[in-house]
C-alpha positions in Angstrom: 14.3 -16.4 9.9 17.6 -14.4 10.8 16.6 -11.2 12.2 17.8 -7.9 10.6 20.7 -6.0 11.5 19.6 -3.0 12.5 17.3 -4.6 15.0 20.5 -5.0 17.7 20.8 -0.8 17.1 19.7 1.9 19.7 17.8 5.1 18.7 21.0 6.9 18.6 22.9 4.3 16.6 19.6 3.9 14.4 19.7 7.8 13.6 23.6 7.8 13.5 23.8 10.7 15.6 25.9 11.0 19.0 24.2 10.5 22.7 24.7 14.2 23.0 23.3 15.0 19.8 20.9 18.4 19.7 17.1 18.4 18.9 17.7 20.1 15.7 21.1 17.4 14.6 18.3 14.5 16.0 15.6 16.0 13.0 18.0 16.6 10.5 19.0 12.8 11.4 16.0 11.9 11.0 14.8 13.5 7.7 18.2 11.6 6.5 17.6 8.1 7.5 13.2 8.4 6.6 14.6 9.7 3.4 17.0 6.6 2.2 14.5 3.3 3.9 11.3 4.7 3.1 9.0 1.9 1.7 7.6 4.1 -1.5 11.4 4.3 -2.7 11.0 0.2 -2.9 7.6 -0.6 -4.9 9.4 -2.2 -7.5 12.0 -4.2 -5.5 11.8 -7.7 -4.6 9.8 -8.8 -1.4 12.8 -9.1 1.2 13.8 -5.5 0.4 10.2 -4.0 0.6 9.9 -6.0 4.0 13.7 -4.8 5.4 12.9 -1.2 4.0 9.1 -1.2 5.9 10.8 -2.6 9.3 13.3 0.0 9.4 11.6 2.3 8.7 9.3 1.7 11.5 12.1 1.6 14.1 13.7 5.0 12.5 9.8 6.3 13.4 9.9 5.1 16.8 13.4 6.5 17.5 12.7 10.5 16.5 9.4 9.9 18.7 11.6 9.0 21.6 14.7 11.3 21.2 12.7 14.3 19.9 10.9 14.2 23.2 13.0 15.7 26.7 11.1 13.6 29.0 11.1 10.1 26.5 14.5 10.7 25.9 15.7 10.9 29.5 13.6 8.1 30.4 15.5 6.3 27.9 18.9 7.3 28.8 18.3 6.5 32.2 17.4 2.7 31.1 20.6 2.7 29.0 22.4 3.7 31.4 21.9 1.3 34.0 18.8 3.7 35.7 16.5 0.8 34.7 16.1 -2.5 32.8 16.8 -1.8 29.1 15.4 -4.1 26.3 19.1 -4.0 24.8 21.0 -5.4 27.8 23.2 -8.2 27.1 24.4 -10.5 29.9 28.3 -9.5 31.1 30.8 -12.5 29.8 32.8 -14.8 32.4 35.6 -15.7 30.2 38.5 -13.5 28.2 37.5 -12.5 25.1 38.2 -13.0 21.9 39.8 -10.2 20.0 37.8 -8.9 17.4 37.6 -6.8 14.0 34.1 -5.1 14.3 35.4 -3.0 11.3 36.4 -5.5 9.1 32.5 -7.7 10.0 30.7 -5.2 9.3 32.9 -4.7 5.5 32.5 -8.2 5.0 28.7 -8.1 5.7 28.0 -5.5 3.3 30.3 -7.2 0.8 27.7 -10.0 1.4 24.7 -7.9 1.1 25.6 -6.4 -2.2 26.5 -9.9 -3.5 23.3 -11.2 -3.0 21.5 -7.6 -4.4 19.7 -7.1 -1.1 21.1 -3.3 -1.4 19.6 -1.1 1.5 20.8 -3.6 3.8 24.2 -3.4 2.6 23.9 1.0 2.7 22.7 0.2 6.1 25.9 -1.5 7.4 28.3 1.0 4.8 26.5 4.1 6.8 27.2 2.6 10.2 30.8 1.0 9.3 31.9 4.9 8.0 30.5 6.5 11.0 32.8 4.2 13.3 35.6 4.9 10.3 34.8 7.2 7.7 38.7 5.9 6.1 38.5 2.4 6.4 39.6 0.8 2.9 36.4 2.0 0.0 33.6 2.3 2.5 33.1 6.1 1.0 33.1 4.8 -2.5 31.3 1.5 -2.1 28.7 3.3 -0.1 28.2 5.8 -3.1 28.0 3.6 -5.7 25.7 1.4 -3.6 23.3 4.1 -3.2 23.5 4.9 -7.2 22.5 1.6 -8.0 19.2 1.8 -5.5 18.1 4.7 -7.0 18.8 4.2 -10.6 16.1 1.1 -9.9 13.5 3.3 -9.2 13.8 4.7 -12.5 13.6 1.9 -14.6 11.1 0.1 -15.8 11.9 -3.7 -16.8 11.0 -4.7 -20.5 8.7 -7.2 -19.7 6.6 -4.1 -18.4 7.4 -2.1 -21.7 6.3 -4.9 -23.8 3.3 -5.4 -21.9 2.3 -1.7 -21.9 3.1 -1.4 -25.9 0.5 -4.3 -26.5 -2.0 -2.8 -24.1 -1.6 0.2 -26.3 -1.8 -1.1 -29.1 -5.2 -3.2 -28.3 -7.1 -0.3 -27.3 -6.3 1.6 -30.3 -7.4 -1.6 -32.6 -10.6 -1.6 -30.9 -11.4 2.0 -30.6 -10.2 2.0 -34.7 -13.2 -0.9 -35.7 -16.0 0.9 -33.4 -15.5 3.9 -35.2 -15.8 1.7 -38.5 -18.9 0.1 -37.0 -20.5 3.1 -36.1 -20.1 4.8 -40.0 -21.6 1.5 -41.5 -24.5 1.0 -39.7 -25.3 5.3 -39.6 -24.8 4.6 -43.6 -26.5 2.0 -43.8 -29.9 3.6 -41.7 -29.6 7.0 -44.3 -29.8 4.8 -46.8 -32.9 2.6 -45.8 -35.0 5.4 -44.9 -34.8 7.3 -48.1 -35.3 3.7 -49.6 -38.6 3.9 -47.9 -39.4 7.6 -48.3 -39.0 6.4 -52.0 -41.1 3.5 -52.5 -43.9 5.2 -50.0 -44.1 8.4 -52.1 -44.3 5.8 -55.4 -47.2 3.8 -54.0 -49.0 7.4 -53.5 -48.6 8.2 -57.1 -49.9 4.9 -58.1 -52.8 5.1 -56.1 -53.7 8.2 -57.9 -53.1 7.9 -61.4 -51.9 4.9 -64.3 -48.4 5.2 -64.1 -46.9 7.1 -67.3 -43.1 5.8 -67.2 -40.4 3.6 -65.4 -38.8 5.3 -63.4 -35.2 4.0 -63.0 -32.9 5.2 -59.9 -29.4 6.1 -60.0 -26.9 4.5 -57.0 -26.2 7.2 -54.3 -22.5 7.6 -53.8 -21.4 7.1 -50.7 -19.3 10.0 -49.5 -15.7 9.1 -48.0 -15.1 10.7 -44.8 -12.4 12.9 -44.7 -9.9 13.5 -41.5 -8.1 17.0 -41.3 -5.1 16.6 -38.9 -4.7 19.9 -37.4 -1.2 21.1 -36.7 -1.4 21.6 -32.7 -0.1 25.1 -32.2 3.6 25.7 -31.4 4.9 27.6 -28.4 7.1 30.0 -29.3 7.2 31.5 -26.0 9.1 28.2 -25.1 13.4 29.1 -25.4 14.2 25.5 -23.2 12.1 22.5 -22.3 14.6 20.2 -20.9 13.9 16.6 -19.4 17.5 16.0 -19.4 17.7 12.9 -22.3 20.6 14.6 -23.6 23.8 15.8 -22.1 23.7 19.6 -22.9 24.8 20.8 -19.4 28.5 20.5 -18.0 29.3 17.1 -16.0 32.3 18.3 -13.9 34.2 17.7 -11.0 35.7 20.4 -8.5 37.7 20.0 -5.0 34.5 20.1 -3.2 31.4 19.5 -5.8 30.4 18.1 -9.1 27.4 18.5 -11.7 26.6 15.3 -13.8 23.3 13.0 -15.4 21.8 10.4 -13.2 19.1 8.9 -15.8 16.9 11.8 -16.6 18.0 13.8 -13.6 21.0 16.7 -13.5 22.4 15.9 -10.6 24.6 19.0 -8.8 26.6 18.4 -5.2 28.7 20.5 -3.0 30.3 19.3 0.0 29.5 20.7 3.8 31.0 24.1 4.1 32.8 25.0 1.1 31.9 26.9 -2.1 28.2 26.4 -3.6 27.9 24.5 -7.3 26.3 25.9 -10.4 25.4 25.5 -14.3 24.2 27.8 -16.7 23.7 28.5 -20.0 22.7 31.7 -22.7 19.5 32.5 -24.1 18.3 35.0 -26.9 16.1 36.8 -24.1 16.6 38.8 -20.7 13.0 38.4 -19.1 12.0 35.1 -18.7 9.7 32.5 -16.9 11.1 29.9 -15.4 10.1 26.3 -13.5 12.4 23.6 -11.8 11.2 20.1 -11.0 13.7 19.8 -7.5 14.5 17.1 -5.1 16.0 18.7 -2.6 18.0 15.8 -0.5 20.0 18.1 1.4 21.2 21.8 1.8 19.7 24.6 -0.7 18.8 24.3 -4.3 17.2 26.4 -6.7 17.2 28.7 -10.2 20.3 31.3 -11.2 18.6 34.3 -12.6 20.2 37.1 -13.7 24.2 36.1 -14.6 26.6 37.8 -15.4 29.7 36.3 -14.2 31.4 33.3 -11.7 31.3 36.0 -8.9 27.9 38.3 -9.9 25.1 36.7 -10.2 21.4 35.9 -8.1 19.8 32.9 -7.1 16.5 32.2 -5.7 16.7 29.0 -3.8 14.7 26.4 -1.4 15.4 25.2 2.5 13.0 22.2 3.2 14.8 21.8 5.9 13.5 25.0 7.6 11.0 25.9 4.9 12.3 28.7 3.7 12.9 30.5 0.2 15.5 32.9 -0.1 16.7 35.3 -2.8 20.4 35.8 -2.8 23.6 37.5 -4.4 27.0 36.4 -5.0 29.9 38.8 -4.7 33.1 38.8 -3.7 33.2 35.3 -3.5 30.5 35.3 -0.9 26.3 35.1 -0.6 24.5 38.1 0.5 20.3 37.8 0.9 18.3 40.3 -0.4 15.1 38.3 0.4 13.6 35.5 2.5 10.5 34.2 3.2 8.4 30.7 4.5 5.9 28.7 3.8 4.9 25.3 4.8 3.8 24.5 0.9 8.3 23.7 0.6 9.1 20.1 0.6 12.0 18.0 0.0 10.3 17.8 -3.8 9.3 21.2 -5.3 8.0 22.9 -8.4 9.7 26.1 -8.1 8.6 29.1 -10.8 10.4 32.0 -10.9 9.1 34.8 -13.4 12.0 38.1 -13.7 11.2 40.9 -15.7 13.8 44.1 -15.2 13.9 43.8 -11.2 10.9 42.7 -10.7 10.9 38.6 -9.2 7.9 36.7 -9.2 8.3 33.2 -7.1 5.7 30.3 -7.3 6.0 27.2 -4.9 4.2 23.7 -5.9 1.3 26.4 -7.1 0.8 28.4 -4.6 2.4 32.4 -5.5 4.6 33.0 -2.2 5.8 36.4 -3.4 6.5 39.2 -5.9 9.1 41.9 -5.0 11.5 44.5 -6.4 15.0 44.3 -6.3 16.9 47.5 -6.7 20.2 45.8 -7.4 18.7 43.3 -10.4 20.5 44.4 -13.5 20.1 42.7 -16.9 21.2 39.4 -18.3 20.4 36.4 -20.7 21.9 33.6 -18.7 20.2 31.3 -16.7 20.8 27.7 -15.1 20.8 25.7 -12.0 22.2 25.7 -8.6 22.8 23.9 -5.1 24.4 25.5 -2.0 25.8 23.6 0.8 25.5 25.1 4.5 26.4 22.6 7.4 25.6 19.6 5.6 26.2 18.8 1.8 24.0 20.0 -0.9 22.7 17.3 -2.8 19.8 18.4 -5.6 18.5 16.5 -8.3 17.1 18.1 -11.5 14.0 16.3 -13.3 12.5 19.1 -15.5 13.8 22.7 -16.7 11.9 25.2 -19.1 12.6 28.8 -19.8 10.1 30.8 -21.3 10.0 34.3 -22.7 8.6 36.8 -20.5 5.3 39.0 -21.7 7.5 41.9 -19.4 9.1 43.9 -22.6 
């Protein structure tokens, strides 16, 4: 069996970071790579990508252990280096050699790799091909769409497994439907025995004790119908959005340096490294409301826009996995200014965020746990709410899976 391609790749290439590369660049790295070949994105692929997506996976693992410690990493310099006998040492050619397009293998390899399907090995060679040349011909845009296709898989479920699930479904209600039957014959049928026989013993009594004077003829009991009352489940009214994101009621747009559009059931919002942050909102009937965000946070900051007002005046509370931080923030005059900030290991890469504001008081609930309630003096009023990612160093990359708003009790 041909060997993968990664396995020729040294921790730095692995991580796609440079030999001089800081502690903090190597995590960041790191979180990156773990994030795209990590075998619980692949359940449903086919067997060669679950086994290419476990391998590399592993080797991602065993470069941060090496790199993110001083004394492993200068070891392992040294042995790359030429300070000792490295496991990646090739033996120095005799003859000329052949020029050589490394660029253009390594296009034509992931050509190959996406014409076969066997995807993550294709964003594996895209990744390594840009960082050489982040220009060369439609790496950028074949990489992007690459990586759209992987995860649109994840969320979609073939129809073979739809069909199967429908019959399932319908099985168990069948059966549940003829117990229920079962049971109301046979409890009718035992009422109506026993007052057979409370009948015929209190007859026998009466014979026993005196000539009988009449026939006594009995009338058929009627057997009552049983009646089912559907209760009407009570409605929310509390409830002003519950959004999974089935229909395209938020702004898909493009700027100079981000975009918000629907990927599946998610709303997808992006901002590149260092430039302005991206945003949607829209107007409700109320000003104090309760609000919860099903996030993935891939990269930069991403969170809830809470009290809006306009393009340049409005305030965010948003997540850093990265650093495990929440912070509270303002925009004006085209720039962010923090008015709160806070950690707690409970932040993740995938967060329930709640945020409950009521005049200027916030309320902030992570995957559960409350992190904190606080007053800010500057809060003024408004009924416009939404969604937001902000880039720092790196891009922002968020993905939307779930939005409600809900009225506030707080008059």
């Amino acid at each position: 069996m041909a060997g993968h391609d990664f396995e020729q790749l040294d921790h730095y290439q692995l991580l796609n970071v440079a030999r001089s590369a800081s502690l903090n660049e190597i995590k960041k790295a790191f979180r990156r790579e773990i994030t795209s070949y990590h075998p619980d994105r692949y359940v449903r692929a086919d067997s060669t990508d679950k086994l290419y997506a476990r391998q590399r996976s592993q080797r991602i693992n065993e470069a941060f252990r090496v790199l993110r410690d001083a004394k492993l990493r200068e070891h392992y310099d040294m042995n790359m280096t030429g300070g000792g006998a490295s496991r990646l040492s090739q033996p120095v050619p005799t003859g000329p050699l052949a020029p050589r397009d490394h660029q253009a293998e390594l296009y034509e390899t992931a050509k190959s790799y996406i014409d076969s399907g066997r995807l993550i090995q294709a964003v594996g060679v895209l990744r390594r091909l840009q960082q050489i040349n982040p220009f060369y011909l439609d790496v950028a845009a074949l990489l992007a769409t690459t990586e759209q296709t992987i995860n649109a898989r994840q969320f979609t479920m073939p129809s073979e497994s739809i069909r199967r699930t429908s019959w399932l479904t319908i099985s168990i209600v069948a059966i549940v439907l003829v117990l229920v039957a079962i049971m109301w014959f046979v409890s009718d049928w035992q009422q109506t025995s026993t007052a057979v026989a409370n009948a015929t013993r209190t007859a026998s009594a009466k014979n026993m004790a005196a000539p009988p004077t009449e026939i006594i003829t009995r009338t058929p009991r009627q057997t009552a119908i049983p009646q089912i009352t559907m209760t009407q489940a009570p409605v929310d009214t509390s409830i002003l959005l519950d959004d999974g994101f089935v229909t395209t009621e938020w702004a898909a747009a493009t700027g100079p340096t981000w975009s918000t559009s629907y990927d599946g059931k998610r709303y997808h919002i992006e901002a590149k490294a260092n430039g302005d942050a991206a945003w949607a909102y829209r107007s409700f009937a109320e000003h104090n409301v309760r609000m919860s965000a099903d996030m993935q946070i891939n990269s930069g900051q991403g969170g809830v826009v809470i009290r809006y007002h306009t393009d340049n005046d409005f305030v965010a509370v948003v997540l850093l996995p990265v650093s495990q931080e929440y912070r509270i923030v303002q925009r004006q005059d085209n720039q962010f200014t923090e008015l709160a900030r806070g950690t707690n290991p409970s932040i993740q890469r995938d967060n329930l965020l709640e945020v409950s504001v009521g005049g200027k008081e916030i309320t902030i609930t992570i995957n559960g746990s409350l992190i904190t309630s606080t007053t800010v003096d500057t809060l003024t009023s408004s009924a416009r709410f939404g969604m937001i990612a902000i880039p720092d160093t790196s891009n922002a990359d968020v993905l939307f899976s779930h939005l409600t708003v809900r009225s506030s009790a707080q008059p």
